[in-house]
N, C-alpha and C positions, 0 to 999 in steps of 0.2 A: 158898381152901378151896372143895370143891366142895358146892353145892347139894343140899339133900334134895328129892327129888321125891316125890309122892303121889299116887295116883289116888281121887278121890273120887266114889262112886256115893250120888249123892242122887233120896229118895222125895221129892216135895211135896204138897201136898194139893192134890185135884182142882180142877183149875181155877186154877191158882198160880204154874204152869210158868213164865209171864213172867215174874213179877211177882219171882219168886226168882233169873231169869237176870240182869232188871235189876237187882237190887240186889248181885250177886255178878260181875259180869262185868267192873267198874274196878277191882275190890279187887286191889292192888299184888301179891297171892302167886298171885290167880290166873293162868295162863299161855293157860291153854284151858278154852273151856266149850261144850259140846253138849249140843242138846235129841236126846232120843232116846226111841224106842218099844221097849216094852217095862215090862219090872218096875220099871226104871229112870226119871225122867224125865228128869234131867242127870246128863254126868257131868264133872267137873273135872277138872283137871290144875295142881295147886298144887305152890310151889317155895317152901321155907322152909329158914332156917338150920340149924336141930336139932330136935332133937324137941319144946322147948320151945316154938319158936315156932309148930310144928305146933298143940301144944296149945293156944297161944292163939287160933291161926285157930279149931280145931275146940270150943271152946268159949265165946271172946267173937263169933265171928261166926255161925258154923253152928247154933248153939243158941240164938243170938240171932233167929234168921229163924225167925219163929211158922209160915211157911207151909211151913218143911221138917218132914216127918214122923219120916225114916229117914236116916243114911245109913251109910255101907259105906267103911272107907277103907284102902286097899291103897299098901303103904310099896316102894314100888319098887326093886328089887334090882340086880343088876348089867347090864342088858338095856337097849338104849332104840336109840334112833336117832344113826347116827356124825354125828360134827360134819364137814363140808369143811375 
């Protein structure tokens, strides 16, 4: 079965940008993470089984980190990069 993929665009509160990549950057769904400038401060790239499990990343963990403010999360469609 193939993998759900998500783009997540996370706000943190000012000054926090670490502090939020460290505690999200070994978590098993996430696949990729960048600090970035702009409106944004990171943005992820998580992989989970169904939407379920989505919802649990996005609410036992993303709502669990006090120093995220916002985030934005874009369910990725039929587009991505070919496999070799």
């Amino acid at each position: 079965m193939k993998k759900m993929e998500a783009i997540i665009l996370v706000v943190s509160r000012p000054g926090t940008e670490e502090k939020v990549y460290e505690k999200l950057k070994d978590h098993p769904n996430v696949k990729e993470i960048y600090r970035v400038y702009g409106e944004y401060d990171l943005i992820l790239r998580v992989e989970v089984n169904d939407i379920e499990e989505l919802d649990k990343f996005h609410d036992g963990v993303l709502r669990q980190t006090r120093e995220i403010e916002l985030t934005e999360t874009l369910i990725a469609s039929t587009y991505g990069l070919k496999e070799d």
